[in-house]
Structures are given as structure tokens and as C-alpha cells.
C-alpha positions in Angstrom: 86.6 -21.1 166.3 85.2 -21.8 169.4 86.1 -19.9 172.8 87.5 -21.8 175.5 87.6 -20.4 179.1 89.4 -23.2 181.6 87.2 -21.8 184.3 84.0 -22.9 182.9 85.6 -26.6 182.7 86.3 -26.9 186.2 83.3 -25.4 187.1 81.0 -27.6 189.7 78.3 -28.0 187.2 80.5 -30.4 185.0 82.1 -32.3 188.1 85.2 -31.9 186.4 86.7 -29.7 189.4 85.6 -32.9 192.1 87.2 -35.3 190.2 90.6 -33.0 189.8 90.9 -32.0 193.5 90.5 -35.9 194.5 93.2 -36.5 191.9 95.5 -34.1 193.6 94.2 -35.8 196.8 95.2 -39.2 195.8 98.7 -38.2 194.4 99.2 -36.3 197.8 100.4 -33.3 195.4 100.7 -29.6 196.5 99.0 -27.5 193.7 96.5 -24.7 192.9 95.3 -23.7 189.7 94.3 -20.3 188.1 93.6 -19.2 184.6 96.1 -17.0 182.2 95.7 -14.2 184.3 97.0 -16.3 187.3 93.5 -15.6 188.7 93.1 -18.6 191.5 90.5 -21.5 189.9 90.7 -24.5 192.2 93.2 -26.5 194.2 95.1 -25.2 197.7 94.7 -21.6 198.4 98.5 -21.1 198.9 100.5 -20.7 195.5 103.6 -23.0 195.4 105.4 -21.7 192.8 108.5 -24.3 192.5 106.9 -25.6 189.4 104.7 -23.5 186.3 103.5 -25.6 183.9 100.9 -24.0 181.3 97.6 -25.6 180.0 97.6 -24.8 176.1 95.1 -24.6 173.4 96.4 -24.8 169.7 99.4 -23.1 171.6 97.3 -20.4 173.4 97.4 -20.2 176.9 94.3 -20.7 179.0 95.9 -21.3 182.6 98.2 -22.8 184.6 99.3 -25.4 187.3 101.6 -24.5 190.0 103.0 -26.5 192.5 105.7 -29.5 193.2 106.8 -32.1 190.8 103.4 -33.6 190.0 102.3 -30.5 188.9 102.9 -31.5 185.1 100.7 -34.8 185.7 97.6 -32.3 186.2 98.5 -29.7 183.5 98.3 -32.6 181.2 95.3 -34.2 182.5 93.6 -30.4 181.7 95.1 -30.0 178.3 93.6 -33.1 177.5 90.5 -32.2 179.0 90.7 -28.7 177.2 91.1 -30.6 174.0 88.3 -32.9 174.0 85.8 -29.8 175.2 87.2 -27.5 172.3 86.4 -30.6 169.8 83.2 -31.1 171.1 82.4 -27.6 170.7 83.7 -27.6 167.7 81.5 -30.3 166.4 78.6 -28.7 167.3 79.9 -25.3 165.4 80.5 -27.0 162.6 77.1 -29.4 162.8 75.2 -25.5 163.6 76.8 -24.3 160.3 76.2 -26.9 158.4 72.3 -27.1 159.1 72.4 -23.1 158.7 73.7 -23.8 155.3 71.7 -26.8 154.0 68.4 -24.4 155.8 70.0 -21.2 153.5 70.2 -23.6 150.2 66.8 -25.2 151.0 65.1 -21.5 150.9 67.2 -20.8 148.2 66.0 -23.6 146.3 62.5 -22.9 147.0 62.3 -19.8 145.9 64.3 -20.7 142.8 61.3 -23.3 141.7 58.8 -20.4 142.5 60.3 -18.5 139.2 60.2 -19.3 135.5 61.8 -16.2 133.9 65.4 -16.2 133.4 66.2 -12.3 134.8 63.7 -13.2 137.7 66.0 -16.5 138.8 69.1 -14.0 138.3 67.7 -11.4 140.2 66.6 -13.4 143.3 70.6 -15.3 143.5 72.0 -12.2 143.3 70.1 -11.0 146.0 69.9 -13.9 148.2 73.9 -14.4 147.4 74.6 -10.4 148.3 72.2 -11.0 151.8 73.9 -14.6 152.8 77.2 -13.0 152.1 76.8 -10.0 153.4 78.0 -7.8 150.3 77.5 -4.3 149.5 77.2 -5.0 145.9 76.1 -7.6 143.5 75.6 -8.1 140.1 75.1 -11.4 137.5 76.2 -11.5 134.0 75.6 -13.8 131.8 77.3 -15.0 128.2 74.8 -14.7 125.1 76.4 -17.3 122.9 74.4 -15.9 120.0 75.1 -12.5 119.9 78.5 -13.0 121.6 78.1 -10.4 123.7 77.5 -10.2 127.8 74.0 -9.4 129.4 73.8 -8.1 132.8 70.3 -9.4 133.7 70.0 -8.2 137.6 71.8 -6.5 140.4 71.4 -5.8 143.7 72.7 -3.3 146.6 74.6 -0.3 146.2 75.6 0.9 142.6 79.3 0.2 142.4 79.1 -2.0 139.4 79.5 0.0 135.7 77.1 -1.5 133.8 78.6 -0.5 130.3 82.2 -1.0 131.3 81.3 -4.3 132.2 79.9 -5.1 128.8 82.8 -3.0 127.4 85.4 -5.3 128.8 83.9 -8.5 128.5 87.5 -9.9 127.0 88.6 -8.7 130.9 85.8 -10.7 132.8 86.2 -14.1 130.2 89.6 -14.1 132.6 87.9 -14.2 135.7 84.3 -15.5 136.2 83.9 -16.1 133.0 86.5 -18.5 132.8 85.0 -20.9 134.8 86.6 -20.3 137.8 85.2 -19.2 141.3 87.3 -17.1 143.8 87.9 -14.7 145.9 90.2 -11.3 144.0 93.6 -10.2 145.6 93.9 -7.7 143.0 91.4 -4.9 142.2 94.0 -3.1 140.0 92.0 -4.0 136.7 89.1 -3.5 137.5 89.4 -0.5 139.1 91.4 1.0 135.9 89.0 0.3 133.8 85.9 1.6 136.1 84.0 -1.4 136.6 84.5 -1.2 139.8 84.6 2.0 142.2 87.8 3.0 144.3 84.9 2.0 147.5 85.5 -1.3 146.6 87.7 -3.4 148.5 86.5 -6.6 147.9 85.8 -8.9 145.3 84.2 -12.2 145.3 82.7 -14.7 142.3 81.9 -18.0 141.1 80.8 -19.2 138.0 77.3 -19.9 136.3 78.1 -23.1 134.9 76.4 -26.3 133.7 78.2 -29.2 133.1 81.5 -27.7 130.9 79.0 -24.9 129.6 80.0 -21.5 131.0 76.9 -19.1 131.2 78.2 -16.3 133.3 79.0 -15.6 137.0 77.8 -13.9 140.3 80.0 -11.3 141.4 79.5 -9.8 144.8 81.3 -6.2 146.4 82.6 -5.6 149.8 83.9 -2.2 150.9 86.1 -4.1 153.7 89.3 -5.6 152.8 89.4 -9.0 153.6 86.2 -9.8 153.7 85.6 -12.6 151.9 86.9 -16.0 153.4 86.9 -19.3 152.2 84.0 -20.5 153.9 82.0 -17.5 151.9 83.5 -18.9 148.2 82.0 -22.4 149.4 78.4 -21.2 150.0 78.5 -19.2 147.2 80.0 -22.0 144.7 76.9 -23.5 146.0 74.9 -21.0 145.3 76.1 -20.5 141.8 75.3 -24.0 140.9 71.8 -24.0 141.7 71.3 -20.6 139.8 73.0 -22.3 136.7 70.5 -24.9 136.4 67.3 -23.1 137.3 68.4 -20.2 134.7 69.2 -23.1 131.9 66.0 -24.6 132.3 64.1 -21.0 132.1 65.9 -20.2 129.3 65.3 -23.8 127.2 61.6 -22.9 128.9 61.5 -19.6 127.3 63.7 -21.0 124.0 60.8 -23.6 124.1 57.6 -21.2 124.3 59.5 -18.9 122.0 60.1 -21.9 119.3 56.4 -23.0 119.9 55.5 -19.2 119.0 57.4 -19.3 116.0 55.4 -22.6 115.0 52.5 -21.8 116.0 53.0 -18.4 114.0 54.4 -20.0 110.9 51.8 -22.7 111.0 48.9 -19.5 111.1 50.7 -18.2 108.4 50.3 -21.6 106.4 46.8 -21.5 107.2 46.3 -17.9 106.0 47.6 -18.5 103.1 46.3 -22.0 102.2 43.2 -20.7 103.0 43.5 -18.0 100.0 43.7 -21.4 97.8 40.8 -23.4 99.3 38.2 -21.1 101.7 37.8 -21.7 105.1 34.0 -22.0 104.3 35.0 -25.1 102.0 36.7 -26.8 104.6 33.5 -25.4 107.4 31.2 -27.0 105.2 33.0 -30.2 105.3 33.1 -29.9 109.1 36.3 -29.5 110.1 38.4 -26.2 111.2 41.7 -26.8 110.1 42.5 -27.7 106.0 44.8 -30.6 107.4 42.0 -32.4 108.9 40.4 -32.6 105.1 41.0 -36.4 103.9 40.8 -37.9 100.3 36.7 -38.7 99.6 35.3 -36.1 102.6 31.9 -34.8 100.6 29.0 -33.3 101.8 25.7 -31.6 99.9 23.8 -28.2 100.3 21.6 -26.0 98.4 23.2 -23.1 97.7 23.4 -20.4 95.5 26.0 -20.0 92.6 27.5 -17.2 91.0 29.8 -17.0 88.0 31.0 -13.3 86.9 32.4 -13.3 83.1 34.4 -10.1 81.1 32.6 -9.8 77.7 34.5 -9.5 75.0 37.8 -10.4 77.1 39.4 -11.7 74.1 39.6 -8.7 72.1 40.1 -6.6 75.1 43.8 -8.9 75.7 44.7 -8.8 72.9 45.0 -4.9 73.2 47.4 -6.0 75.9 50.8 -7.7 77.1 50.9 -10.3 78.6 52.1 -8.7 82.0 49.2 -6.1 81.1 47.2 -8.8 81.0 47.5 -10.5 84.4 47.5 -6.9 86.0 44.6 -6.1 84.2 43.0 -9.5 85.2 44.3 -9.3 89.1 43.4 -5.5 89.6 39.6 -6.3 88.7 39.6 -9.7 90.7 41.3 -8.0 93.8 38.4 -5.1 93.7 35.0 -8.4 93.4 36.7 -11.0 95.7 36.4 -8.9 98.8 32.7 -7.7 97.8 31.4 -11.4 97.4 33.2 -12.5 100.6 31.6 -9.3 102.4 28.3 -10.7 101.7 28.9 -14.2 103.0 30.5 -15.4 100.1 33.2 -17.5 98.6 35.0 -17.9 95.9 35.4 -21.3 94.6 37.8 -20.3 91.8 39.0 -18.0 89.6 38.9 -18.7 86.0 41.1 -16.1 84.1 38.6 -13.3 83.6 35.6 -15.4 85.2 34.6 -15.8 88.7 32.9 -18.5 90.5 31.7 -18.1 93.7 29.3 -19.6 96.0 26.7 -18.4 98.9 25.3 -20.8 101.3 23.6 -19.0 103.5 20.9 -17.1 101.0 20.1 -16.2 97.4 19.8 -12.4 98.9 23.2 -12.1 99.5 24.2 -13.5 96.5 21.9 -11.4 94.6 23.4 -8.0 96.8 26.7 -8.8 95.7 26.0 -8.9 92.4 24.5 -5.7 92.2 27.9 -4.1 94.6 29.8 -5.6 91.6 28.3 -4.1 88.9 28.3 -0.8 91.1 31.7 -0.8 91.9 32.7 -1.9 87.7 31.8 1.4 86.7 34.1 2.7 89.9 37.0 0.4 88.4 35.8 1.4 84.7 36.9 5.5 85.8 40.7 3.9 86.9 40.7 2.3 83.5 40.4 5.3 81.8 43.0 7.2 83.5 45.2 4.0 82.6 44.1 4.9 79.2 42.6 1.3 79.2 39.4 0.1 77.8 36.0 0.0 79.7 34.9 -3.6 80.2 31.5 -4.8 80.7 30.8 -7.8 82.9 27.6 -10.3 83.4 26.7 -12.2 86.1 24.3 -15.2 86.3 23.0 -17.1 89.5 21.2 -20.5 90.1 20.6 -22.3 93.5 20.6 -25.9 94.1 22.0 -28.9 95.9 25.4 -29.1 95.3 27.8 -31.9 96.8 31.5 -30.3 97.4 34.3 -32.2 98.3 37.9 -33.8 98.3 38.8 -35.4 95.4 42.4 -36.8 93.5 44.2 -39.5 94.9 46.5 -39.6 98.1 49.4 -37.6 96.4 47.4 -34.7 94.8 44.2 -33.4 96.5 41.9 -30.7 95.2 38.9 -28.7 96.7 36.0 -29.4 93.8 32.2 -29.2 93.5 30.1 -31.0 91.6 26.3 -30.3 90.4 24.3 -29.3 87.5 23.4 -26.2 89.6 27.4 -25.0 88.8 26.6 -25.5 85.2 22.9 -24.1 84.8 24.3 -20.8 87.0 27.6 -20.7 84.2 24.7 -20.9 81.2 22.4 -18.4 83.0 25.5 -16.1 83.0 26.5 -17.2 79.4 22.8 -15.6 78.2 23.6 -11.9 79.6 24.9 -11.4 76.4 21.7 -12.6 74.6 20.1 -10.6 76.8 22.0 -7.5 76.7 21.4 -7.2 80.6 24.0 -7.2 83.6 22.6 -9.8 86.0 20.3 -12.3 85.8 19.1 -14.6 88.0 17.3 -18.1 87.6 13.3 -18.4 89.0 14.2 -20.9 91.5 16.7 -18.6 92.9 14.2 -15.9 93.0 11.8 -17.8 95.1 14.5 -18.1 97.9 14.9 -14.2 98.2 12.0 -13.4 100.9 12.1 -9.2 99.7 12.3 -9.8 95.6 10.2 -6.1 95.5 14.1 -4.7 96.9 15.9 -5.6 94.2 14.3 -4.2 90.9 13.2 -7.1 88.5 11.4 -8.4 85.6 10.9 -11.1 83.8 12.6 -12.3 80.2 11.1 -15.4 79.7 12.0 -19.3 80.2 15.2 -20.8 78.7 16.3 -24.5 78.7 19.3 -26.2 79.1 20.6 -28.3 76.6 19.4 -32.2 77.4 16.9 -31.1 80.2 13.6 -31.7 79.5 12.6 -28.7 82.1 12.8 -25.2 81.7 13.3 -22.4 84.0 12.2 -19.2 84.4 14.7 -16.2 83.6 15.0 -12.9 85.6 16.7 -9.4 84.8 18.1 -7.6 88.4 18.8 -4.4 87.3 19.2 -2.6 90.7 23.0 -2.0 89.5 22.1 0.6 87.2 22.6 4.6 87.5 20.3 5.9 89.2 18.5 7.3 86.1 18.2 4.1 84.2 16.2 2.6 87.2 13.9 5.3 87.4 13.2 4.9 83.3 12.7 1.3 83.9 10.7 1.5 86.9 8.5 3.9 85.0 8.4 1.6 82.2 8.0 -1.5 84.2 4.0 -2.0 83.8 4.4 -1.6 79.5 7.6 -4.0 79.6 5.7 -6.7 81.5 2.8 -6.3 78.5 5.3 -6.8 75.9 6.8 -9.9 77.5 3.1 -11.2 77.7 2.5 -10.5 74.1 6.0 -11.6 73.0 5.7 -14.8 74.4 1.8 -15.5 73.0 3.0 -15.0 69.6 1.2 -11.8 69.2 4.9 -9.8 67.8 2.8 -6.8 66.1 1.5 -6.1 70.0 4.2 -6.9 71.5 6.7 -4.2 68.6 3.9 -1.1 70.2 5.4 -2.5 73.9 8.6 -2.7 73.4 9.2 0.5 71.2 7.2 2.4 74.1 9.5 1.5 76.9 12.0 2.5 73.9 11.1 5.7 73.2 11.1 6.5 77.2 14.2 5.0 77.6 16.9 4.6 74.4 19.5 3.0 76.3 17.4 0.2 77.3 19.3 -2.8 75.6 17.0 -5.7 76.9 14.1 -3.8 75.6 15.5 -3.2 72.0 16.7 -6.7 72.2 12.7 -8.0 72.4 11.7 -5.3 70.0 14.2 -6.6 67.5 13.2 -10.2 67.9 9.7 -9.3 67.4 10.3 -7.2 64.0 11.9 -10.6 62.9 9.2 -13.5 63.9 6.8 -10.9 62.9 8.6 -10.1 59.3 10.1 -14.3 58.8 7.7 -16.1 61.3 8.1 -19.0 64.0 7.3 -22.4 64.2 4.5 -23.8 65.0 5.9 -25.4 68.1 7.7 -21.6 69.3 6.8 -21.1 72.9 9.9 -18.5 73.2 11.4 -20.8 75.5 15.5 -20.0 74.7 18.1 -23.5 74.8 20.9 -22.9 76.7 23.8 -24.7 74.8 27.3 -24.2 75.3 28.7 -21.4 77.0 
């Protein structure tokens, strides 16, 4: 409320002291006026005191009039004057105040839109509200509808607040802030029973975090005054609570947002990872896209590359050794130990068919070839479990081709599959199909040979040409047998040159030449299978003959 002081309105500045003496002038009245302390203001320097009239503010006295009769005219001509100064003081206060405040809520606001996190917003109301309010204390709890429990997300000031008795009593605060309600506390009692609150404490005031009927907590400030809080405080920080409300819903559908885009984006990688384990990421590459939902019915595109297929011999018999749930762990343990050696060698597989695999390699026929031989190395690893499993040994062939191959999207626009199509896929299969004729581990087609730049790495020779079955071609067969022990490598190495001979004099026909070959890379090394294999066949064309038309050339048929 504004201060008044009667002196200061009948002071010269404001003319109103002229304009009262010419009044008593004119009315030819007898009167002196002083303040409430009868301290002489204006008027005739000789106090008539026949009549006292007061000059009242809101019944407070700021002076007097003394003097005849028409004393009373003047001592209501001031209090009139006295009136209209106080309201146009008044004005002003209240115009001062109310600019402060819009000022306060402006800054307020600003630094609101400043912050995106939830406990940041909460912090800086509670702080701004405790400053603005002049509080000791502050704190700002908020309702978690899902776990039903309260958070306390900031305070501020002095530690009078108990954090975990506040939590404790939550059914205590739903009555006050929590309930929607924003005022100032007559009663401490509870809360000082219950130690959320110090004995310091004197005052309490809150209003609610609310948006539209939607209660979300409250900001409760601390005095350690009594009375401190007046209504004028509950308005500004009503006003206060409102704008927190919405700038901590909107962070926290901001965070619930990013959170819920998180989890999509996760559960979407998650798709990908595992649809990916179905059709390769190198599938899809090749087609050009990154992502396996940009594929589309009819996307195609061709390459030379080189394929693989793997194959258990004797699988059959092997299974049937087994259950069924035997079986598939059998099957799974061995794939699970290949897949990761064909990928590590910029590889993948295009499927898996029971106890075969077919993989591809885009980027070279020496990778392929590498893997091939880290398979066969890492069968005899698996081949050691086996036995500890009491399980049988297996043996396993590989055969490789390169060629153009087109792969692709093909079905129809309700069922799509990843496919590839080209007689490479099938001459590779056959090529593996002949390891068993062969009685060697890997073998690898001449046209895939002549796109490995360092052949000399990889320990080969040659078995002759083969055909496939319709083709009027035929291609020249290779044995890799870099996957062998140690040992057998060195005997075939050794034996290399008088191999080579054989294989030159098997293939001319000349079998007694090419039995003396063959049974000297025998005697060096007994265990060589391929060798024995050509010895054999040339016992039999020598003993039963070959057609005229023989040129050694093998057909490869059906698998």
C-alpha cells in the first residue's frame, strides 16, 4: 500500500497549497493546518482551535484542520484530495507490479524454451520460484503414473525437505499439492510429524503441476518466517506452476517420443539382423540397395562369381545312426563351425541344404578357394568333438566353379524369395558331386583356377577334364589339397613331378605307363586315395580296354 504524507500534497511544487489558502481566502475562514502530529503545514500561523476536524485515509489519520465553522469544508476538500493522490499512487504500484510480473514470467518463459529435459525444466522453476518468492527451500515432485510412485526430480536452497519421507508419504502429499490444489499451509502439524519437513520451517507454500485436469505434481517452496507467504505470492506462483506444467509435458512426450523412436529404431535393427540371417546383406548389396525392404518383386542383376557347394559323404548312413533331434544338432553344430569361416573370407551363404552348403564369393576365386581349405582344416577340429560325443567322423567335399550368375527377387507379390539362377550353380554342385569319384577333398574347376593370380599358394594338380551332361564343352578339373596334414602335403609335393607323368600317360591311353606312375607316388605315399584311384582305373582299361573314342574325359550326370 502506498504511503501518504499530507505535507507532500500541499507542498508548492503541486500548487495544491496556492489553490487551498485562496480557498480559505475566498470563504473568509480562520484556519491553519498541520499533519497528525499537529506539526503547522499551511494556513494562518495562529491555531484556532474552536473546531478539529481530521483528514483520514482508509480511516488513518494524516492531519488536521483547525479553525471556525468552515473548518469541515477544507478537511473535506483534503480528504478528497488525499483520496485521489493515494489512487493514483496506487495505480501506478499496481501498474509497477504488474510489468515486474509479466517481466519475471517473460524470463521465466525464456529460459523454460531454452531446456528440453524434463529434471532440467523442474530444476530451473524450482529455482526461479524459490528466488521470485523469496523461499529458503524448494523442492518439485512429480506423479509417475506408471510406476505409481512420486519422483522428486530437483530442489533448491537449504535442505529442509526429506527426500524419502516425501516419497514415503506420498498418500499425505496426494492431499495437498497433489490434489490439485495450490495454497498457502496454516498447518505444519503433519508434515512436521512425519519429518518431511524440519521444526525450522514455518512456512509452507504450493501450487500444482497441472495440465488440463491431469495432475503431475507440485512446487513446494519453505520459509522459516511465519507468515510469509501472502496471497499475492500464491498468484505468481500459480503462474509459475502452469508454465512449468506444460514445458515438463512436452519434454517428457519429447523424451516419451525419442524413447519410442529408440525402441523402433532398435526393434527394426533387430528385424534387420535377423532377416538378414535369412537373405545376406551381400544379396541385397548386390542388388543395390541397403535395406531388405527396399528389394521389390523382379529386382535381378548379374556377376561372375565364384560358387561353392560343401556336401557330408555318406550323410545318409551317418543319420540314420541318429535321432532325429541328434540329427538337426548334428547338422547345426557343423553348419554353425563353416558359415562363419566362408563369411570371414568374403563370403556368403546362399543356403543351407540339410547337410550341403551353398555359398557364394564375388569378390575372388582366392577367397573362395582359402575357405575351402579353413573348412577342411577346421573338419578334422570338429571331427576330435565328434569323438568325445562318441559320434562318427564325417568326411566332407567341396567343389567350386565361377561364372555369371544373375541373382534376384522372384515369387509373386505375396511370397518373395532370394534365388540365383545359372549353370555356374549347377556345374559348381557337379564338380562337388565328383569328389567322391575322385577320392579328394576339394576340387576346383579350370576356369576358376585361372582367376586365382597365386595358384603356386595353394598346392594343386590336375585330374583331368570332365563334362557335364548336355554340354558339348568340357572343363578342366583340379585337386586343392592344401587342407591336408602337414605330412600328406609333403608326400604329395614330393610326388608331384611322377603324379603329373601319370596323368599324362593316363590320359594318352598308355595305362601300362601310366600303373609304373601311379604305383610310385603309391608306394611313397599309401594314403594317397586320388592316386590309387588312377592306379585302379588304369589296371582296368589296361586288363578290359577303352573305346576307341576314350579321351578320359569323365560326364558329369546327376549329382
Amino acid at each position: 500500500m502506498p504511503k501518504i504524507i499530507l505535507k507532500n500534497i500541499l507542498s508548492k511544487k503541486s500548487n495544491t497549497e496556492a489553490l487551498t489558502l485562496l480557498l480559505i481566502e475566498q470563504m473568509k475562514a480562520h484556519i491553519s493546518i498541520t499533519d497528525e502530529k499537529n506539526n503547522y503545514l499551511c494556513g494562518n500561523t495562529e491555531l484556532v482551535t474552536q473546531y478539529e476536524h481530521p483528514v483520514k485515509l482508509h480511516e488513518e489519520i494524516i492531519g488536521w484542520v483547525k479553525g471556525d465553522e468552515k473548518a469541515v469544508h477544507i478537511a473535506s476538500l483534503l480528504a478528497l484530495l488525499v483520496q485521489k493522490e493515494f489512487d493514483r499512487k496506487n495505480l501506478g504500484s499496481e501498474v509497477l507490479v504488474l510489468y515486474q510480473e509479466v517481466n519475471m514470467v517473460f524470463n521465466f518463459s525464456d529460459k523454460l524454451a531454452q531446456a528440453i529435459d524434463p529434471v532440467a525444466i523442474a530444476q530451473i522453476a524450482v529455482d526461479e520460484a524459490r528466488h521470485l518468492i523469496n523461499s529458503v527451500s524448494g523442492v518439485v515432485v512429480l506423479w509417475d503414473e506408471t510406476t505409481g510412485q512420486l519422483q522428486i526430480p530437483a530442489t533448491s536452497g537449504s535442505d529442509l525437505f526429506n527426500k524419502e519421507k516425501l516419497i514415503s508419504y506420498a498418500d499425505l502429499l496426494l492431499k495437498i499439492g497433489l490434489s490439485g490444489q495450490s495454497e498457502i499451509m496454516s498447518d505444519l502439524t503433519p508434515l512436521k510429524e512425519t519429518g518431511i519437513i524440519g521444526d525450522e520451517v514455518q512456512s509452507i507454500i504450493y501450487a500444482a503441476l497441472k495440465v488440463k485436469h491431469r495432475i503431475m505434481g507440485a512446487i513446494i517452496l519453505a520459509g522459516d518466517k511465519t507468515m510469509q507467504y501472502t496471497a499475492s505470492h500464491l498468484k505468481f506462483l500459480t503462474t509459475l506452476a502452469l508454465q512449468s506444467s506444460s514445458a515438463i509435458e512436452s519434454a517428457l512426450l519429447y523424451e516419451k517420443n525419442i524413447r519410442e523412436a529408440l525402441e523402433r529404431e532398435e526393434a527394426m535393427r533387430r528385424i534387420y539382423e535377423v532377416t538378414a540371417k535369412f537373405v545376406p546383406y551381400e544379396f541385397i548389396g548386390s542388388l543395390g540397395y541397403k535395406l531388405i525392404t527396399d528389394v521389390k518383386l523382379g529386382d535381378q542383376v548379374e556377376k561372375v562369381v565364384t560358387v561353392l557347394f560343401t556336401d557330408i559323404r555318406d550323410y545318409t548312413s551317418i543319420s540314420e545312426q541318429m535321432t532325429p533331434e541328434e540329427n538337426f544338432q548334428f547338422v547345426s553344430s557343423y553348419n554353425e563351425r563353416m558359415g562363419p569361416i566362408i563369411r570371414n573370407h568374403h563370403g556368403f551363404i546362399n543356403q543351407y541344404l540339410g547337410d550341403a552348403i551353398m555359398a557364394l564369393f564375388p569378390e575372388s576365386a582366392e577367397r573362395s578357394l582359402a575357405a575351402a581349405i579353413e573348412m577342411q582344416q577346421d573338419l578334422r577340429e570338429f571331427n576330435v568333438l565328434q569323438k568325445t560325443k562318441n559320434l562318427p567322423s564325417i568326411r566332407m567335399g567341396i567343389g567350386m566353379h565361377t561364372g555369371p550368375l544373375v541373382m534376384g527377387i522372384t515369387g509373386d507379390n505375396d511370397r518373395l524369395d532370394a534365388t540365383t539362377i545359372s549353370d555356374a550353380v549347377n556345374t559348381a554342385s557337379r564338380i562337388e558331386s565328383l569328389t567322391k569319384y575322385y577320392k579328394a577333398n576339394i576340387l576346383l574347376s579350370e576356369v576358376t583356377l585361372q582367376q586365382i593370380q597365386h595358384p603356386e599358394n595353394f598346392h594343386l594338380r590336375y585330374l583331368g577334364k570332365v563334362q557335364v551332361k548336355g554340354k558339348q564343352s568340357s572343363i578342366g578339373i583340379y585337386e586343392c589339397f592344401g587342407s591336408d596334414s602337414e605330412e600328406q602335403i609333403d608326400k604329395k609335393e614330393k610326388t608331384l613331378l611322377i603324379f603329373n607323368e601319370g596323368m599324362h600317360h593316363y590320359l594318352n591311353k598308355s595305362f601300362a605307363n601310366a600303373i609304373k606312375s601311379f604305383e610310385s607316388v603309391t608306394d611313397v605315399n599309401a594314403e594317397d586315395r586320388t592316386a590309387q584311384f588312377f592306379l585302379d582305373n588304369s589296371v582296368r582299361h589296361l586288363q578290359k580296354g577303352v573305346p576307341e573314342s576314350w579321351s578320359g574325359v569323365v560326364e558329369m550326370s546327376n549329382k
